[in-house]
KEDREN-143251 format. One line per field, with one value per residue (C-alpha): residue number from 1; x negated, y, z negated. Coordinates in Angstrom, 3 decimals. Each point is the difference from the previous one (the first is absolute). Example, Ala and Ser with C-alpha at 12.3 -4.5 7.8 and 13.67 -1.06 7.14 Angstrom:
KEDREN-143251
nr = c(1, 2)
x = c(-12.300, -1.370)
y = c(-4.500, 3.440)
z = c(-7.800, 0.660)
END
This chain:
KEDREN-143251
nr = c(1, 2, 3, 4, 5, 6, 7, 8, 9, 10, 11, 12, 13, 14, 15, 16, 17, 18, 19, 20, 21, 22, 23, 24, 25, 26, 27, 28, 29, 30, 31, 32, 33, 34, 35, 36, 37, 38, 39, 40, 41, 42, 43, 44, 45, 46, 47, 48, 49, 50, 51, 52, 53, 54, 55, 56, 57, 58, 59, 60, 61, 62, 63, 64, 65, 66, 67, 68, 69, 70, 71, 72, 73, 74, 75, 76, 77, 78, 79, 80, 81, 82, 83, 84, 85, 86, 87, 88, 89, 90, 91, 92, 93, 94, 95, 96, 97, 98, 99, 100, 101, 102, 103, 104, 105, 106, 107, 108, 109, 110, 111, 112, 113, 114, 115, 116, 117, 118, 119, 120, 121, 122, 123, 124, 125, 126, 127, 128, 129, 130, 131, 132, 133, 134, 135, 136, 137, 138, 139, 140, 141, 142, 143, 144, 145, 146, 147, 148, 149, 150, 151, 152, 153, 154, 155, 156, 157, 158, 159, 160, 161, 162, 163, 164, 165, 166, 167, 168, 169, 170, 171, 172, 173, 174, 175, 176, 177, 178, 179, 180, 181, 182, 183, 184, 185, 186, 187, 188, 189, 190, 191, 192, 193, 194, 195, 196, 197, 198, 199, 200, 201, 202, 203, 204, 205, 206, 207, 208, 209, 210, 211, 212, 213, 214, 215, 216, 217, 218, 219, 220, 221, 222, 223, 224, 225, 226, 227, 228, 229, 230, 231, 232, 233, 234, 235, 236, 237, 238, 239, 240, 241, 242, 243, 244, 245, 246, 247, 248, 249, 250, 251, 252, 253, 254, 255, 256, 257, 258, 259, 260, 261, 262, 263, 264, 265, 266, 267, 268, 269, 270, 271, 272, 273, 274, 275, 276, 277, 278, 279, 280, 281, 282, 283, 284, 285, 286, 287, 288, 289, 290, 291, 292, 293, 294, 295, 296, 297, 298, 299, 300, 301, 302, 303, 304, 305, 306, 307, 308, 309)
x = c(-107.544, -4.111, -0.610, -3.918, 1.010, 2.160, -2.923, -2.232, 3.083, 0.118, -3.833, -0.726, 3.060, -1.649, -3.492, 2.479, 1.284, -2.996, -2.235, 2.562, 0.039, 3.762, 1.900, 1.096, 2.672, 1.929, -0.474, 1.441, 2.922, 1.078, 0.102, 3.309, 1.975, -0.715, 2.264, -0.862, -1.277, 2.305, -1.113, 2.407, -2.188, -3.006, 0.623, 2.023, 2.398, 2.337, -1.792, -1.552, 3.644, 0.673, -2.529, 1.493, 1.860, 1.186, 0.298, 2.438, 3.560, -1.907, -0.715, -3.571, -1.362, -0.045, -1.996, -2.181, -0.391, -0.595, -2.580, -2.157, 0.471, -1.270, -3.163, -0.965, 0.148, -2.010, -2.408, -0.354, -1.099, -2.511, -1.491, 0.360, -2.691, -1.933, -0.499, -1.185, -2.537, -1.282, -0.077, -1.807, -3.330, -1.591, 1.930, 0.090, 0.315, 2.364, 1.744, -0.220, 1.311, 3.093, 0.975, -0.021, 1.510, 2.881, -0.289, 0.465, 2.896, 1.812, -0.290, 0.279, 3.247, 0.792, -0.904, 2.796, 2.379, 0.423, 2.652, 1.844, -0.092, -0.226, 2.972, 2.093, 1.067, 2.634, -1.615, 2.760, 0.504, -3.943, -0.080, 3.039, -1.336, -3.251, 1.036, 0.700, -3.854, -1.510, -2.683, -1.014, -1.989, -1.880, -3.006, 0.427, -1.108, -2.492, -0.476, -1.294, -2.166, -1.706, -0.590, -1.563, -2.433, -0.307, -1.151, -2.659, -2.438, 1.286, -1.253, 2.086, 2.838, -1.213, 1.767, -2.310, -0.096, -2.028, -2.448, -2.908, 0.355, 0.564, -2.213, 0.416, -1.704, 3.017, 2.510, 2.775, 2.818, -1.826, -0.203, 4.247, 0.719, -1.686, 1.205, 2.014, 3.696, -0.375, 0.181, 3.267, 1.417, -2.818, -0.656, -4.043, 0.408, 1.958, -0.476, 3.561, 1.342, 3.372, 2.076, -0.164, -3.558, 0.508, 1.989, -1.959, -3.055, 2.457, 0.775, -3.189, -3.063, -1.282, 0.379, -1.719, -2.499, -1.337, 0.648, -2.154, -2.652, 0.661, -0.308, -2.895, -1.971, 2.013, 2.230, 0.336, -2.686, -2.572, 0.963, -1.055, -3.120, -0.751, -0.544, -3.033, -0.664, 0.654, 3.301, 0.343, -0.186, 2.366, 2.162, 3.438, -0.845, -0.923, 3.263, 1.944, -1.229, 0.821, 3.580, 0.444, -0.779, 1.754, 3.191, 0.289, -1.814, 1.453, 2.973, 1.748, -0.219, 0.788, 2.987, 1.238, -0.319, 1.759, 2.814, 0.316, -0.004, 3.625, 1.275, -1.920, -0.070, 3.474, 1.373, 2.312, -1.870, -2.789, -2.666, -1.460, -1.410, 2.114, -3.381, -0.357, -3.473, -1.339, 0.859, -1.495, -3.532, 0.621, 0.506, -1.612, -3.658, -1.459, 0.484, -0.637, -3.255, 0.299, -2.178, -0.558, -3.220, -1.412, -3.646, 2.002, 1.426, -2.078, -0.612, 2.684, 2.573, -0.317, 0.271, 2.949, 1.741, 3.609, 0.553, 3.091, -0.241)
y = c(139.592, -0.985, 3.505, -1.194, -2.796, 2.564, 2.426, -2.663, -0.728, 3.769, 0.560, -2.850, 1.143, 3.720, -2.144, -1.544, 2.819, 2.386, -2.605, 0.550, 3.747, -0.464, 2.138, -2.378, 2.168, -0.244, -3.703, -0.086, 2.080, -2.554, -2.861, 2.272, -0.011, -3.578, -2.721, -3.209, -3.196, -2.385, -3.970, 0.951, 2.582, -0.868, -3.470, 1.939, -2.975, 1.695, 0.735, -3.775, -1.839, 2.518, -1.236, -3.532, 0.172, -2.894, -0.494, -2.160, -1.065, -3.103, -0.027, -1.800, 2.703, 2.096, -2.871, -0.021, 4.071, 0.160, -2.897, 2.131, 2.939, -1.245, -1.541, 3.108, 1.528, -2.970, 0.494, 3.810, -1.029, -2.171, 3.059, 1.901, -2.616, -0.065, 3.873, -0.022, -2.688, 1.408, 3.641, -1.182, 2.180, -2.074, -3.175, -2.640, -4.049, -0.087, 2.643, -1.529, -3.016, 1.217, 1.880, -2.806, -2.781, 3.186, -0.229, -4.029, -0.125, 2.671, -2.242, -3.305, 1.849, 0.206, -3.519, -0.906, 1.741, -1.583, -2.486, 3.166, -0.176, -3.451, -0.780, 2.895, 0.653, -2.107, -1.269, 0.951, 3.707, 0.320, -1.058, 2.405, 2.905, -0.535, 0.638, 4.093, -0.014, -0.618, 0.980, 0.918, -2.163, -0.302, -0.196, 3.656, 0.319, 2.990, 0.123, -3.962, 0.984, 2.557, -2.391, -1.895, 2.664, 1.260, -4.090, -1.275, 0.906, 0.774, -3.158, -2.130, 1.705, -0.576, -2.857, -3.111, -0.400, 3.379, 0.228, -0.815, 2.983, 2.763, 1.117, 3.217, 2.683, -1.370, 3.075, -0.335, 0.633, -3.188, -1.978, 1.261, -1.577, -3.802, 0.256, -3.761, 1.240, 1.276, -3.332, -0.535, 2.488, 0.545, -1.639, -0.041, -1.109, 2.694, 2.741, 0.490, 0.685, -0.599, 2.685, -1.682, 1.220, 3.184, 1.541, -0.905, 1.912, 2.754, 0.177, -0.549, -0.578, 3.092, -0.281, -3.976, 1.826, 2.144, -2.666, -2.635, 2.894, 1.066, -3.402, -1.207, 0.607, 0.266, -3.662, -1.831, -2.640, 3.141, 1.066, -3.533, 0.366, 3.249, -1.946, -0.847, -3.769, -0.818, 1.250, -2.003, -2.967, 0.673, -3.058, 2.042, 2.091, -2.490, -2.057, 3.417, 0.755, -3.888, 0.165, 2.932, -1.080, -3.236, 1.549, 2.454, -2.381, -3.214, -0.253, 2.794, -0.249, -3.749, 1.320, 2.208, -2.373, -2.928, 2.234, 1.586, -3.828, -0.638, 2.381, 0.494, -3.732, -0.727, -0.450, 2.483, 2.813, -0.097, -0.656, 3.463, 2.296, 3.451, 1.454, -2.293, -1.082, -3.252, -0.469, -3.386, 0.800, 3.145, -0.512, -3.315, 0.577, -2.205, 1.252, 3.510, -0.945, 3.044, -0.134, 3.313, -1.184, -3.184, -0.220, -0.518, -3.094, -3.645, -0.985, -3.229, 2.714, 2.157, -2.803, -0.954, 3.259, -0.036, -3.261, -1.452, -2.760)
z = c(-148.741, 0.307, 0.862, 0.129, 3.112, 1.354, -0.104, 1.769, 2.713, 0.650, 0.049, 2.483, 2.290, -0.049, 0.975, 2.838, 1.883, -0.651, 2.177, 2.817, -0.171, -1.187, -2.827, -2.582, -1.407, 3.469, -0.327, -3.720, 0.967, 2.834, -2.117, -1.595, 3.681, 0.833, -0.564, -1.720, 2.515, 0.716, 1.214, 2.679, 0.983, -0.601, 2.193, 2.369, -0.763, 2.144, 3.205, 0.186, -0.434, 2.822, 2.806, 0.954, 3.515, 1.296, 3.546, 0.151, -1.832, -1.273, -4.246, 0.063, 1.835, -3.075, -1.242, 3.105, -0.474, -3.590, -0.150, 2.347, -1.371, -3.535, 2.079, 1.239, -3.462, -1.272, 3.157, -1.175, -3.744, 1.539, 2.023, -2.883, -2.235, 3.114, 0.392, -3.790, 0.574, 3.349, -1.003, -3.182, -0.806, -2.483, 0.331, -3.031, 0.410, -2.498, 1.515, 3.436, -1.435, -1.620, 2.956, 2.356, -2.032, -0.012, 3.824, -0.752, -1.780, 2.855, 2.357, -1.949, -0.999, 3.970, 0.638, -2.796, 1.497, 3.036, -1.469, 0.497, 3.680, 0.315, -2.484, -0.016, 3.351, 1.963, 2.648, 2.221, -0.561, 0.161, 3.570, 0.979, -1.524, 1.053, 3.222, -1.062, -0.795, 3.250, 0.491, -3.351, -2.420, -2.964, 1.707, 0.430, -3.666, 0.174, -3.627, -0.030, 2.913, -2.274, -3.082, 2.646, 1.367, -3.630, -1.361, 2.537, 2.561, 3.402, 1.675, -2.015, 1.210, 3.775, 1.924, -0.646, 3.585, 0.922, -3.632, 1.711, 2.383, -2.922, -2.480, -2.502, 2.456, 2.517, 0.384, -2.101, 3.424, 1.358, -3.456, -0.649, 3.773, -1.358, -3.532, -0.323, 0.184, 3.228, 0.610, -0.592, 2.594, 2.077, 3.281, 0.424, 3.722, 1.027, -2.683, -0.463, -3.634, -1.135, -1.012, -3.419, -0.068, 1.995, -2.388, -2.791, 0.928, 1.490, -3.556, -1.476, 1.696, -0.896, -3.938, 0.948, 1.266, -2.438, -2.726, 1.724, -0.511, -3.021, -1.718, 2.502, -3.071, -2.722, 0.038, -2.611, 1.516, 0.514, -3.578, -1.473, 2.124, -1.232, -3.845, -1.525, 0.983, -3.611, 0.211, 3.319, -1.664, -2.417, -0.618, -0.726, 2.828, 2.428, -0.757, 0.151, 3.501, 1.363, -1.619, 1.719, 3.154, -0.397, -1.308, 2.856, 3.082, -0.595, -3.191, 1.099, 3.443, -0.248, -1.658, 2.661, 3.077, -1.914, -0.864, 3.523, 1.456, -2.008, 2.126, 3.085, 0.565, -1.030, 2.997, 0.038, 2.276, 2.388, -2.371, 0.952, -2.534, 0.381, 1.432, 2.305, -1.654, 0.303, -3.969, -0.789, 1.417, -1.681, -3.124, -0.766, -2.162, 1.709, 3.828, -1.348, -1.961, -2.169, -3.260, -1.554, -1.773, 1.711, -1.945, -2.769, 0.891, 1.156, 3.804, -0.945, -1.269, 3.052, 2.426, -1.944, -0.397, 0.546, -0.210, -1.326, -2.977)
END
């Protein structure tokens, strides 16, 4: 035994659990009565395989639930590198950098994946058990709604239609009721929200809420702001934040409306989004003109954003 590194161990485990007013002998004599880790338990392997419930009698809705369920994990490690950057005190490019080319790969990871919805359903069970889902949808994603709020200013989360009437002193209740996908279950002549929508904020306007204020000066756009102009103009940086928003704005979302078309448009159901949105308007970049960082891109790219080539 290297009773002098076991000496160190013990010393700087005594440092440990003296700064938290804790007795390190009680500590010590613990580690006797628990039981080894397992990857079982540390993964919780057996809880996870345990939270797929089909609806219906039909197989490829396990591949329907599962798919989803290992987006919203991916959507929670892409909070999770956003947090670190926003919460940053002394934030470093190279840091910065790192961090969002994690972001990046997430969600060029997610973009990927869409063969898996496109190609590995049967067209034919999807639009049966679809119908057990009304009038749920993946728009009801709250966790993609806060990597929003948590990425860009407000306004360029605001319907493109009402911008000009909103401005950062606006009150965030009035600035949540323009944001752009109210759009897609909102009727602005009348007021009237689906129930889509309804239940959504039911659910979680209130935790939208105090996110869009939390991150109204602490998004990822505010954060690159917040650098010296010299770190501004740093090339890896610069590219970083533009992937970024390409990736997430246009690729990915690309991705998801060309894979919902298979099936939506197949001819084989109303051509109705479960939620009852209007899903092409929706979901196509360039009707929802969202751009998380636009000074970062040229006048000919923004007119040009969303555009298929």
């Amino acid at each position: 035994m290297n009773t002098t590194h076991t000496d160190e161990l013990l010393s700087k485990i005594e440092d440990k659990f003296q700064a938290i007013n804790q007795k390190t002998e009680t500590h010590l004599e613990g580690l006797l009565w628990s039981k080894p880790i397992t990857y079982w338990d540390y993964i919780q392997t057996d809880v996870l395989l345990n939270l797929q419930t089909q609806r219906s009698t039909l197989p490829d809705e396990m591949v329907f639930i599962m798919y989803h369920q290992v987006n919203e994990l991916l959507f929670k490690m892409i909070l999770w590198e956003i947090q670190q950057i926003a919460h940053a005190e002394k934030l470093e490019t190279e840091f910065f950098t790192e961090r969002l080319m994690r972001i990046s790969r997430y969600f060029d990871m997610l973009t990927t994946s869409f063969d898996i919805m496109k190609e590995g359903m049967e067209v034919e069970q999807y639009m049966k058990f679809r119908n057990t889902l009304t009038p749920a949808s993946g728009f009801q994603s709250a966790q993609y709604r806060l990597i929003e709020f948590a990425s860009t200013d407000l306004i360029n989360l605001i319907d493109y239609r009402f911008r000009a009437t909103i401005d950062r002193n606006t009150p965030y209740e009035h600035a949540f009721e323009h944001l752009y996908w109210q759009a897609a279950g909102k009727d602005y002549h009348t007021g009237k929200k689906s129930f889509l929508i309804e239940e959504f904020e039911r659910k979680y306007k209130d935790l939208f809420l105090r996110n869009m204020k939390e991150y109204n000066t602490i998004n990822l756009w505010q954060k690159f702001k917040q650098l010296p102009v010299a770190d501004q103009n740093n090339p890896e940086l610069v590219k970083a934040m533009r992937h970024y928003d390409h990736t997430v704005n246009i690729t990915w979302t690309l991705g998801h409306l060309n894979s919902a078309k298979k099936y939506i448009e197949s001819g084989r159901g109303t051509g109705e989004a479960t939620g009852g949105s209007d899903w092409k308007k929706y979901m196509h970049p360039k009707y929802q003109r969202r751009i998380f960082f636009p000074e970062l891109w040229s006048a000919e790219e923004l007119a040009n954003w969303g555009e298929e080539k």
